[in-house]
RODO-2510 file (C-alpha; in nm, 4 decimals, decimal comma):
residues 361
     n   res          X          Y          Z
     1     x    -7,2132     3,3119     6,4502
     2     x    -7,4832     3,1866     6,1782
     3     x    -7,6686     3,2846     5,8738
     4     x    -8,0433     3,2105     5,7917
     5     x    -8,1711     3,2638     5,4010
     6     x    -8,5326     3,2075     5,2932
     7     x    -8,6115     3,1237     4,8917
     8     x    -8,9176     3,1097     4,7619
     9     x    -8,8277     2,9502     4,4213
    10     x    -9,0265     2,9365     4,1250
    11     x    -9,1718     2,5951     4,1568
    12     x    -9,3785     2,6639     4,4297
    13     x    -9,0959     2,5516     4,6812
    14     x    -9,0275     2,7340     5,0217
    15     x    -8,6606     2,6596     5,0955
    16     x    -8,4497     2,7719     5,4219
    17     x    -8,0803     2,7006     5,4859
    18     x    -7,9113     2,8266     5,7988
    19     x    -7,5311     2,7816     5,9067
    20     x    -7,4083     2,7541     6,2929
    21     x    -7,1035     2,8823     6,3599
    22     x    -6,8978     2,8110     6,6972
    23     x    -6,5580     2,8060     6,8640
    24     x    -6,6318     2,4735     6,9433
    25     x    -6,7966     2,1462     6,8777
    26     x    -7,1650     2,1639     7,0259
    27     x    -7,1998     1,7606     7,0045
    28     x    -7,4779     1,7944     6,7356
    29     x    -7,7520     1,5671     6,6276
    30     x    -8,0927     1,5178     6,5140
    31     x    -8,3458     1,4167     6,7058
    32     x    -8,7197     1,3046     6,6284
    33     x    -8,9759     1,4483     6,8572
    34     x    -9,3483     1,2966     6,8570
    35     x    -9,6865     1,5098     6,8694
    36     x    -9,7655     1,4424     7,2296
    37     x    -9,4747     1,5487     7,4223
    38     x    -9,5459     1,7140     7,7330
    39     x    -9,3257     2,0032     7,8347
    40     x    -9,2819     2,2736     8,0460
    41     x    -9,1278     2,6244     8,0060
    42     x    -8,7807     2,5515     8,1886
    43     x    -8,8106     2,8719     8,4309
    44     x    -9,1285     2,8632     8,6456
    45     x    -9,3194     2,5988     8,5292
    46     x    -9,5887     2,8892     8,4795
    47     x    -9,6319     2,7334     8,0493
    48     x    -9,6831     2,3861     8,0331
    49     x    -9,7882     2,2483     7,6655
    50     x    -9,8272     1,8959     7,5135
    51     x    -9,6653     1,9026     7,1359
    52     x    -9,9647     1,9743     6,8766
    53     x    -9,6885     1,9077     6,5756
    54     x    -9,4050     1,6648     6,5697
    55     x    -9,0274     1,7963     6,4479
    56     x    -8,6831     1,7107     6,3483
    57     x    -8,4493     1,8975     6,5604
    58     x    -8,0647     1,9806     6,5334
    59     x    -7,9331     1,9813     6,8767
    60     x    -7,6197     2,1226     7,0818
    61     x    -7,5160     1,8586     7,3670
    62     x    -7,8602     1,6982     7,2913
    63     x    -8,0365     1,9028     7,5427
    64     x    -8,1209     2,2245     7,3165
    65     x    -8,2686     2,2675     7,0234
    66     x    -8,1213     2,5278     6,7535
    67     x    -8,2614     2,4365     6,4282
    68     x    -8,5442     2,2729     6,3494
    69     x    -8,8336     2,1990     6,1316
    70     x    -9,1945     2,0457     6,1932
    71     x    -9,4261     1,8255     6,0222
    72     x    -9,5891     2,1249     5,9290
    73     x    -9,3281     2,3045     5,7007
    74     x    -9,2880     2,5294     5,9942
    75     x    -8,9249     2,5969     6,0756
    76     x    -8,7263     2,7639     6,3215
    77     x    -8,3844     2,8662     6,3899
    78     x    -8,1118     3,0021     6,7241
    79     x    -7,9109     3,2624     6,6207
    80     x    -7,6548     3,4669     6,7699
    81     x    -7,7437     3,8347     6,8580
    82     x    -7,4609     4,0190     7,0421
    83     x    -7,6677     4,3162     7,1306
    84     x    -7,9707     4,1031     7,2836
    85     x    -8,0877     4,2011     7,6186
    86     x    -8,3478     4,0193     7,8311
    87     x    -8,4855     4,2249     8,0838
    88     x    -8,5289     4,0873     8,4154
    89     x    -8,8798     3,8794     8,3953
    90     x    -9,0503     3,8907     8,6689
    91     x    -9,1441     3,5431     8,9242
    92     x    -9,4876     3,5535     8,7703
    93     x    -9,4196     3,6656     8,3866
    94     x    -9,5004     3,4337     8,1737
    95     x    -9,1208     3,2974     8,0461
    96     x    -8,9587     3,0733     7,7945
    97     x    -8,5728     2,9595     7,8914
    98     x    -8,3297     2,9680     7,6068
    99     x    -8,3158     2,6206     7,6456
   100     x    -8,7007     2,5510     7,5168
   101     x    -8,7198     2,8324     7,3389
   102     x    -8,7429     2,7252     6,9906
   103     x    -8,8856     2,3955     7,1213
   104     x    -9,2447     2,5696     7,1873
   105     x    -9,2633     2,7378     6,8841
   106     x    -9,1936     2,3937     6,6497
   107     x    -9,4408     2,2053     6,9365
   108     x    -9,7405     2,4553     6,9089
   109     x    -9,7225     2,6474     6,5509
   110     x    -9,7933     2,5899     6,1779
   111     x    -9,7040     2,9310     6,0189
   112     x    -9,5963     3,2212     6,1290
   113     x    -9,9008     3,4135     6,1494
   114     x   -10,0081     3,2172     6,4578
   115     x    -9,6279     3,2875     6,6259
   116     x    -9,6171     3,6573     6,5503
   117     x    -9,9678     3,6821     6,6744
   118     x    -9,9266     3,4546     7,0091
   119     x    -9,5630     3,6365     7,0977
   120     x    -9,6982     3,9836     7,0476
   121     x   -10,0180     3,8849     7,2500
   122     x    -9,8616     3,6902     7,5603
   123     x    -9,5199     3,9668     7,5352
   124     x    -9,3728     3,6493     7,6676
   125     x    -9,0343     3,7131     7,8065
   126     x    -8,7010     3,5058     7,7490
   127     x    -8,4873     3,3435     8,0647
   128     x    -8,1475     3,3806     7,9499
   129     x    -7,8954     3,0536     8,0191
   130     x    -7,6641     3,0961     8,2610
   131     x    -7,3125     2,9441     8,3217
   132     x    -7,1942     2,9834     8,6713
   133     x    -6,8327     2,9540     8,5697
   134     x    -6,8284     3,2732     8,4240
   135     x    -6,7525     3,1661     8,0613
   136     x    -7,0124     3,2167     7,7589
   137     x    -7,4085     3,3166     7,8540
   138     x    -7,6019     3,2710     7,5020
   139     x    -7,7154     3,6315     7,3602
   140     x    -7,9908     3,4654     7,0680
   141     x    -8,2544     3,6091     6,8746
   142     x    -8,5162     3,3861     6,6798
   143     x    -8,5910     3,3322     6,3253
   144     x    -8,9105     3,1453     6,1588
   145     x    -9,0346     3,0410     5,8698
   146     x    -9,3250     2,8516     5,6798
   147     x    -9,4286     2,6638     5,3638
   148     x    -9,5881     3,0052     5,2433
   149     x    -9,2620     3,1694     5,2366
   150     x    -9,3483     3,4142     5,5647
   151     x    -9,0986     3,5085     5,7720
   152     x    -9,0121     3,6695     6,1344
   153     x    -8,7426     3,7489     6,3279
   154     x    -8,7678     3,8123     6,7226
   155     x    -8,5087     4,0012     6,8776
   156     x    -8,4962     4,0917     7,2620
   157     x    -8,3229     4,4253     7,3437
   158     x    -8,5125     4,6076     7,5573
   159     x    -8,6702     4,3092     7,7435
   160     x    -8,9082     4,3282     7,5469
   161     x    -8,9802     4,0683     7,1721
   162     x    -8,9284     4,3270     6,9120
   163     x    -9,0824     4,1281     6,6313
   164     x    -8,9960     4,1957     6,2244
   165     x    -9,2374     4,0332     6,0627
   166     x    -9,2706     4,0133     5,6410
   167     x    -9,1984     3,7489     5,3386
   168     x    -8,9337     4,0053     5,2419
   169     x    -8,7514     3,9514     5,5702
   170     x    -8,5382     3,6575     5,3873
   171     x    -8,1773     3,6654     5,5378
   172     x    -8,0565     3,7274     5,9068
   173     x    -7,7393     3,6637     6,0309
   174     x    -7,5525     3,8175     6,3803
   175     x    -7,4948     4,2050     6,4849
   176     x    -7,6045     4,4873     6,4445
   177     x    -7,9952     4,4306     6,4964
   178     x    -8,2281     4,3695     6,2114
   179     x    -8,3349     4,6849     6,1814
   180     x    -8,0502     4,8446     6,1303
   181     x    -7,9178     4,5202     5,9358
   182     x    -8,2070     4,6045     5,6639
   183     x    -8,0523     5,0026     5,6624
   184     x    -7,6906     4,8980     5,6063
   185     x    -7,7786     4,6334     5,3193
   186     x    -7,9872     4,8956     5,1117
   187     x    -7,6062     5,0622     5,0463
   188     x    -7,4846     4,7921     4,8551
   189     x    -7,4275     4,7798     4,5206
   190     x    -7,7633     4,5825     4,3076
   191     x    -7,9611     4,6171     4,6569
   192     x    -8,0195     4,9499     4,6259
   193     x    -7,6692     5,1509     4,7300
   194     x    -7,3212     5,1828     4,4902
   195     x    -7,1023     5,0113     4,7540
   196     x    -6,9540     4,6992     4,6272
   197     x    -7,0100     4,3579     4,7538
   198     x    -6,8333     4,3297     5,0971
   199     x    -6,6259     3,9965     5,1750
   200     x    -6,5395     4,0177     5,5349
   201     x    -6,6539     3,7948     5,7920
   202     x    -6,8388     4,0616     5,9279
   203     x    -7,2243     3,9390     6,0438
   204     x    -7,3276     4,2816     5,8228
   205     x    -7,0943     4,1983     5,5193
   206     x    -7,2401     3,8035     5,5829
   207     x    -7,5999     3,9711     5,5184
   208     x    -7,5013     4,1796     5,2516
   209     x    -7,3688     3,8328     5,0717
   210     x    -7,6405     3,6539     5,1041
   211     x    -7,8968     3,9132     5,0460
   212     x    -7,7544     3,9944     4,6639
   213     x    -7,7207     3,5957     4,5732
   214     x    -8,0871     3,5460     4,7031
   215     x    -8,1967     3,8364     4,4852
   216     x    -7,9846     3,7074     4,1888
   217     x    -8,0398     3,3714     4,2182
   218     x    -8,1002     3,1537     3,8593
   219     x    -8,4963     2,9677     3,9556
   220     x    -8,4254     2,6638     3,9580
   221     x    -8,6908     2,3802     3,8160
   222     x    -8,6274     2,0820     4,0265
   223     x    -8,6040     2,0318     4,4155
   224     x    -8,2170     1,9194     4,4124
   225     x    -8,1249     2,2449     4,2008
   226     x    -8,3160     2,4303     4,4648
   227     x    -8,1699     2,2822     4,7590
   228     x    -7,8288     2,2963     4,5649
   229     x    -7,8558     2,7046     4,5333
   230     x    -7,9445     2,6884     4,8837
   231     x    -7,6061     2,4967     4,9747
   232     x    -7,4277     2,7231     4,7725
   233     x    -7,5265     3,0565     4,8883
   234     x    -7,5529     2,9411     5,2347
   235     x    -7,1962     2,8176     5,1884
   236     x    -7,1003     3,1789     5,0756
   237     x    -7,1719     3,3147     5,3803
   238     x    -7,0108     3,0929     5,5924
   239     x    -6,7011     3,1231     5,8326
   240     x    -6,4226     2,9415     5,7523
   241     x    -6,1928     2,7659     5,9842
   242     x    -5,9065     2,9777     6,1610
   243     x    -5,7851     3,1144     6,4779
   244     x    -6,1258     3,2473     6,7070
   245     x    -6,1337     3,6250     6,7249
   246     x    -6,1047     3,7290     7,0624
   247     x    -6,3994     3,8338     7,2351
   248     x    -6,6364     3,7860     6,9348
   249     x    -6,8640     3,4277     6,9515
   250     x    -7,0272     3,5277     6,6707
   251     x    -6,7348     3,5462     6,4348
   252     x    -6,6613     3,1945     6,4711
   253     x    -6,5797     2,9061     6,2247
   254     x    -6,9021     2,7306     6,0724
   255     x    -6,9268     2,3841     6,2243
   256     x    -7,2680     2,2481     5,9899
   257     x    -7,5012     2,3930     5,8303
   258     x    -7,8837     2,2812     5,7567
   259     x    -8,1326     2,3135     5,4020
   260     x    -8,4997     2,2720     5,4771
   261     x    -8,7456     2,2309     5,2026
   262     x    -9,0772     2,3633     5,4096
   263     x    -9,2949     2,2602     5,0865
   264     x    -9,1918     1,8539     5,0925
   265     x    -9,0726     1,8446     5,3841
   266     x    -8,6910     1,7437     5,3679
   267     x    -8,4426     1,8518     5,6153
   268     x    -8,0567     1,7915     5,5192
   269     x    -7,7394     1,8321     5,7754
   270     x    -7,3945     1,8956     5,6267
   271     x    -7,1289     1,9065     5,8802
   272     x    -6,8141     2,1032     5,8055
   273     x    -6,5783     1,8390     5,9605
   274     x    -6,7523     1,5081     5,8057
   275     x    -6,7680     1,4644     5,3952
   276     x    -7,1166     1,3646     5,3267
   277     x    -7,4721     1,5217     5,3052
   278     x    -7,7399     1,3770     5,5250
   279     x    -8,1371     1,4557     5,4470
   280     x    -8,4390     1,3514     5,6058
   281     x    -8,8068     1,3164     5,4272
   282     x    -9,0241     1,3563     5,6827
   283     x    -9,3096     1,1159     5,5102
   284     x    -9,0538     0,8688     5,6244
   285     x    -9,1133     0,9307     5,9595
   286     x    -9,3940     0,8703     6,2200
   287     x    -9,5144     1,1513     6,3971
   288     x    -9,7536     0,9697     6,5960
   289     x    -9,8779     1,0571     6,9510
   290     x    -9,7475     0,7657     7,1929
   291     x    -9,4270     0,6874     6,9213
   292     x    -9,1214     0,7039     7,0608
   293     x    -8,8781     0,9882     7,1031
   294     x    -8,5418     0,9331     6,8509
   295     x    -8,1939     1,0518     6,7831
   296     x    -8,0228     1,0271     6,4523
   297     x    -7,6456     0,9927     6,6119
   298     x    -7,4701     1,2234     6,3686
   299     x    -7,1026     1,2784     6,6141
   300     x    -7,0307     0,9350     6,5899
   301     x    -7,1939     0,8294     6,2318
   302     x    -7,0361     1,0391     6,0192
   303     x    -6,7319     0,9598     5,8568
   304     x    -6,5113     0,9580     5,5554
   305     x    -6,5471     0,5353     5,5522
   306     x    -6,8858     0,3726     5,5893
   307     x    -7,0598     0,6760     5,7754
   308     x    -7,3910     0,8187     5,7058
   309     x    -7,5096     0,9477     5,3664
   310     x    -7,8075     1,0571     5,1630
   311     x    -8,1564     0,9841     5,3032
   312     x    -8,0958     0,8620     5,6270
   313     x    -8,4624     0,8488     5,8022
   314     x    -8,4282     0,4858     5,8637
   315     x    -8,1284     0,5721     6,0732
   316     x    -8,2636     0,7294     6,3642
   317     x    -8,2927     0,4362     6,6727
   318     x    -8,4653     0,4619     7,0577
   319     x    -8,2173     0,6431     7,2557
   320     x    -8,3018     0,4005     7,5301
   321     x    -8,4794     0,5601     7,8619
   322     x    -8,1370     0,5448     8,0735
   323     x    -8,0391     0,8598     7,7565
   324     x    -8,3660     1,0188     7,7880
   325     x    -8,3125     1,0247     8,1959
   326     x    -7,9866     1,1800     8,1800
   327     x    -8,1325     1,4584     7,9540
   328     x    -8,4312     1,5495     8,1576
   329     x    -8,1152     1,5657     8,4552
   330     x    -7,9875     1,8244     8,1839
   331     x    -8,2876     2,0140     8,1417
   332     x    -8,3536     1,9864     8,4875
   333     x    -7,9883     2,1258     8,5790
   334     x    -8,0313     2,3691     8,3137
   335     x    -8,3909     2,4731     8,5176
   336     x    -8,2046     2,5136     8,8667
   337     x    -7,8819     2,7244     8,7834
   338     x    -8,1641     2,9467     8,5842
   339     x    -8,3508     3,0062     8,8869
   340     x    -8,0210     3,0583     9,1004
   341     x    -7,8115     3,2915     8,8693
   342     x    -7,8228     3,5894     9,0983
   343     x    -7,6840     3,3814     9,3878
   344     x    -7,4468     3,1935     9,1129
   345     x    -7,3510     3,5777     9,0206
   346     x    -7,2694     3,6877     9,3620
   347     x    -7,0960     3,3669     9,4505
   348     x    -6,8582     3,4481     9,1281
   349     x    -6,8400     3,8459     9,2798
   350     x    -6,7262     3,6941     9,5889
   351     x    -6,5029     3,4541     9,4410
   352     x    -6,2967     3,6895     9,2494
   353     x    -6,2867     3,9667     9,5299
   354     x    -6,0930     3,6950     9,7188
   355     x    -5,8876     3,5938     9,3940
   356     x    -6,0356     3,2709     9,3585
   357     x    -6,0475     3,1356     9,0017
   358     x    -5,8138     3,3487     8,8760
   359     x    -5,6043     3,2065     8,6033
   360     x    -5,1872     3,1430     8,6954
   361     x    -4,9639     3,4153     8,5576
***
């Protein structure tokens, strides 16, 4: 489904770029979120925060966040994990729904010391999303970043965050876990192994890809030939357009994909099905406490005639409070079918026993 890749370059600069791949369009924009914001967890209300850092956000259906960064050079990003399994939190546990997941980490961290440390501390538990139609429930893990060049990846398989922590730990992209992701890529020709460079648009192949052009990547000495490289490797690994693969989400075609410069803060979008690059410098931005929430409308800006190009900070507008209502309905919905799943579950159970919802032959 996606690829992450971390670069320290030469310069000094930390850059990240990350691709999302889907069978379909997830309605994606950016979104500008205050310090200030008070939230809570989305399961039991058990975490409630206010935002210590303000962040740019990429969203799907402008109700979750799956990339971000935040004014911190502290960046995050959703990726699909097949093999991810959840556990079944307890009432009182303390819990994060997919839905906010990334959200608390870019509202309450500046590196990833502090995230490793608080997620291995609190063990706190994920609340998988649940659709009661029976069709896709998200199977993520968690990658982070900072202007240091650390790194972390969380993966839940045992119900349980299994945490990889190290500045080595550059690339992740889908199945099998990252542990056994870092065994496979050590038999690759130049990483270690005299296998050569794989080219399928297998997640492991994806890894090995991006791993070697990290390693072998030309320094480069200004911030546009960095985030270039980026773009280009990131590129590499992505899926191209075709007929989805039954039964495998995370083999799907690459809708956009994101380059974050952690060290001057600059977050670009490129969409897949729109021509032009759009980047944000965050100094162009107000972070305040008490400034307003705002969305950078990227579905319906950007086009091949007069759409949205090149720094585009001036661009984001007040979403009005009618749009923020209906997404706290969202989140709200999002909350309830949570809590109800095992009722929504055996509902469905009963449903098919009965042949309801069956498909026509």
């Amino acid at each position: 489904m996606c690829t992450r890749v971390l670069w320290p370059d030469a310069n000094g600069a930390v850059i990240v770029g990350r691709n999302m791949d889907f069978h379909m369009d997830l309605l994606s924009n950016l979104w500008k979120m205050p310090r200030g914001i008070s939230r809570t967890d989305g399961v039991n209300g058990k975490l409630a925060w206010k935002s210590k850092y303000g962040s740019v956000v990429a969203t799907a259906f402008d109700l979750i966040a799956t990339d971000g960064m935040n004014e911190e050079g502290f960046a995050g990003h959703i990726l699909w994990l097949a093999e991810s399994d959840y556990g079944k939190p307890a009432e009182g546990d303390l819990q994060l729904s997919q839905a906010i997941w990334l959200q608390y980490y870019l509202d309450n961290f500046a590196t990833v010391a502090e995230a490793v440390a608080w997620t291995e501390e609190t063990g706190v538990q994920v609340s998988q999303l649940f659709d009661p139609t029976g069709h896709l429930v998200p199977t993520l893990h968690l990658a982070l970043n900072d202007a240091s060049g650390d790194s972390a990846i969380i993966e839940y398989t045992d119900g349980k965050p299994k945490v990889y922590h190290s500045a080595e730990y550059t690339v992740m992209t889908n199945s099998p876990t990252y542990d056994k992701q870092l065994e496979l890529v050590k038999e690759i020709d130049g990483l270690g192994g005299d296998k050569p460079l794989p080219g399928s648009t297998l997640a492991s192949d994806r890894f090995a890809r991006a791993s070697y052009y990290v390693k072998h990547q030309v320094q480069p000495k200004t911030q546009l030939q960095a985030m270039a490289a980026m773009f280009s490797i990131i590129r590499n690994a992505a899926q191209p357009f075709r007929t989805p693969e039954p039964g495998k989400p995370d083999a799907s075609q690459t809708i956009w994909q994101v380059v974050a410069d952690m060290t001057n803060k600059r977050y670009a979008f490129e969409s897949t099905t729109r021509p032009n690059v759009v980047w944000i410098d965050f100094e162009k931005l107000s972070f305040a406490e008490g400034s307003k929430i705002l969305k950078l409308d990227l579905v319906g800006k950007l086009a091949l005639e007069g759409g949205l190009a090149g720094e585009v900070s001036h661009n984001f507008h007040d979403p009005g409070e009618d749009a923020l209502g209906l997404i706290d309905t969202g989140m709200g919905a999002l909350e309830f079918i949570a809590k109800k799943q095992d009722e929504f579950a055996e509902l469905s159970k009963m449903l098919k026993k009965l042949g309801i919802g069956k498909s026509a032959k």
